[in-house]
N, C-alpha and C positions, 0 to 999 in steps of 0.2 A: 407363611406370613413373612409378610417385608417390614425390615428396617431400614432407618435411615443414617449414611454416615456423612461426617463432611470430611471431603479431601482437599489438601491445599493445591491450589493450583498454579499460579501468577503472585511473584513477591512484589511488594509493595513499587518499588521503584519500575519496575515494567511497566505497569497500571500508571503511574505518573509521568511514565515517557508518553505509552499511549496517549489518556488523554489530551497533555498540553498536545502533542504533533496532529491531533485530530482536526481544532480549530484551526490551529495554525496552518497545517496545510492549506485548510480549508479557503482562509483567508490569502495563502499565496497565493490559490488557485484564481482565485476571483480579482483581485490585484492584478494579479497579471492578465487576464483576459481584458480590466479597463485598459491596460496599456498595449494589447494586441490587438483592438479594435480601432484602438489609432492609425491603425497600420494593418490595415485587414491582409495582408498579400497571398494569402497560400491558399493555394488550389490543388485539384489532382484533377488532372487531363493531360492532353498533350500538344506541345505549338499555342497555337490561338484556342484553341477548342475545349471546353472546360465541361468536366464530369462530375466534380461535385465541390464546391465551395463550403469552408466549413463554415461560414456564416453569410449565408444569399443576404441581398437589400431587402426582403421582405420582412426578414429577422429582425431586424435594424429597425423599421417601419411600424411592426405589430407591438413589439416592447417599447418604441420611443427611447432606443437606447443613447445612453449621453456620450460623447467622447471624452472625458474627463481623463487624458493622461498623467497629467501632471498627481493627482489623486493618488492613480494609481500606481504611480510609481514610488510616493513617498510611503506608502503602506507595505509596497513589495522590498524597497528596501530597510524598514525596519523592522520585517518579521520577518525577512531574512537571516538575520540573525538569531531572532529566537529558534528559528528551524534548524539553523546551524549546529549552534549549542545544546539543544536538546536531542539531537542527531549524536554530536560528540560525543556529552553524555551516558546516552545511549549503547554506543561501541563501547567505551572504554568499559560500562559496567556486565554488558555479557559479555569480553574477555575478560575481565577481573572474577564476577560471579561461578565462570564457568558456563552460565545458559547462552553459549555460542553453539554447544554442544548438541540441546534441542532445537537450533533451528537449521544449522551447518544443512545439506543436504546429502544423502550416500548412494554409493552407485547406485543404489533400486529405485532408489524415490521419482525419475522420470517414467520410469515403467509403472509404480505406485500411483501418481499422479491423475494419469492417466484412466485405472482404475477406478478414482475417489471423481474424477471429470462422469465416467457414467454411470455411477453410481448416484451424484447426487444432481444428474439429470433423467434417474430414475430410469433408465437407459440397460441397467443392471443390476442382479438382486443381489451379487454376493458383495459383502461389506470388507472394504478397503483394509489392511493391516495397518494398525496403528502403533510405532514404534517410540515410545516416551509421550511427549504432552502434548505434539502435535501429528496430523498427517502428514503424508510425501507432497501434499499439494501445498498445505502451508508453511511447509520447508522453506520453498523452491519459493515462494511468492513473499512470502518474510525476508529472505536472503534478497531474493532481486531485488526489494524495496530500499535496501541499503544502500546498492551500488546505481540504485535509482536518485539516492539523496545527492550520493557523492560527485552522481553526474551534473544532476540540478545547481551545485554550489558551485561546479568550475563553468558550467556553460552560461551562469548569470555573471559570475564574477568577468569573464569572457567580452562577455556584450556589456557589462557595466564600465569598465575598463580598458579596454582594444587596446589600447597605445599603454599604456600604463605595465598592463599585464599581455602583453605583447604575447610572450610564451607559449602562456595559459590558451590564450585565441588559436598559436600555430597549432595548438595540440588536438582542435577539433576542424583542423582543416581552415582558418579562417571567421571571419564573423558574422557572415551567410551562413555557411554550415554549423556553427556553437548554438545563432539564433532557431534555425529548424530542429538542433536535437534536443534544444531546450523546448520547444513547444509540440516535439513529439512525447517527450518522458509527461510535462503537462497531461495529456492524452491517456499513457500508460496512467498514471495519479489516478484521475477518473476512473477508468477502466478497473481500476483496483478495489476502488472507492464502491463501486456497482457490484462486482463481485462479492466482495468482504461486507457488506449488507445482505446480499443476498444466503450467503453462508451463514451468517449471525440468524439469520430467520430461520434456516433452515433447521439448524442447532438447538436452536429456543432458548426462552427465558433461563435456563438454570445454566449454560455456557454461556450468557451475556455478563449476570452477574456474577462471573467467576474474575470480570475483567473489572468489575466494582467494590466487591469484597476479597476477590482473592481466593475464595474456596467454591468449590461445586458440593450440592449435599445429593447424592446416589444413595439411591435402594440397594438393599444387601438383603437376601435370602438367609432365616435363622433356622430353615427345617432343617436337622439332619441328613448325612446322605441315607441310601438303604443301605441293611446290612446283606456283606456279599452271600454267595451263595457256601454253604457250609461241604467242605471234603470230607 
């Protein structure tokens, strides 16, 4: 017969950084694509000859999409700063708390990762080692997300500023290249975003709400072991 326990998982301030940067991102994300559409420029091909436009005119045509930059610019830069701060935040309290500890990543965790990649494309039976509260996948992808933030806040400050923060611009090559690494991390956001849903389903209902209440309740075995064999 099974019992049920609850284990704490997620302290209260994690849960509260999550959710606010959920929306928020959410909202830079979309902000800043009304202001990329102003300004569609970026292709992949090569010369004249074009292999895939992230947004063909057809796009444009099927949704009636509006070019409202001005919009979106005033929305991207005042949840800018909420993103900022709740980023700040963020840092300062998993080095203060100590939980830099369970996301930091260790030598194994690329090879780990790796592992929990075919595993939870069912690719593979045997199940991933999990060392503390997260796996080697979500190490590596919690950690990148940080120095994903920290990229996102100098390559807008970049393009918001060119002359101002002059520096800040030389540091990414210029304001052609701040503006592409700012709407590639964009891309990686997404991409993260698609992931990390698809992981939460995977996981289920009782690690979703571990990120809403803070505990997980698991089943615990109350049979006895056997007893050994007697000398």
């Amino acid at each position: 017969m099974k019992k049920k326990e609850i284990v704490k998982k997620h302290p209260l301030a994690i849960r509260w950084f999550h959710w606010i940067n959920f929306p928020v991102l959410g909202i830079m994300i979309w902000s800043g694509l009304l202001i990329y559409w102003a300004n569609d420029v970026y292709k992949i091909g090569f010369g004249s000859t074009t292999l895939l436009k992230f947004f063909p005119d057809t796009f444009y045509k099927a949704l009636n999409v509006p070019f409202r930059l001005s919009e979106g610019m005033a929305y991207h830069f005042v949840f800018m700063w909420l993103f900022f701060l709740n980023g700040i935040a963020y840092v300062i309290y998993t080095a203060v708390s100590g939980e830099w500890r369970l996301l930091m990543p260790n030598r194994r965790s690329f090879k780990e990762a790796w592992q929990v990649l075919l595993h939870d494309l069912h690719l593979s039976k045997t199940t991933p080692p999990v060392t503390g509260k997260y796996n080697a996948a979500q190490r590596i992808a919690y950690t990148a997300i940080i120095f994903m933030g920290i990229g996102s806040i100098l390559t807008g400050l970049a393009i918001y500023k060119p002359v101002q923060l002059g520096w800040v611009c030389s540091l990414f090559g210029g304001y052609k290249m701040a503006r592409i690494i700012h709407f590639a991390l964009t891309i990686g956001y997404v991409l993260f975003f698609l992931v990390h849903l698809f992981q939460v389903i995977l996981a289920g209902w009782n690690n979703f709400q571990a990120m809403i209440t803070g505990f997980e309740v698991k089943k615990i075995s109350d049979e006895k072991p056997a007893d050994g064999p007697i000398n």
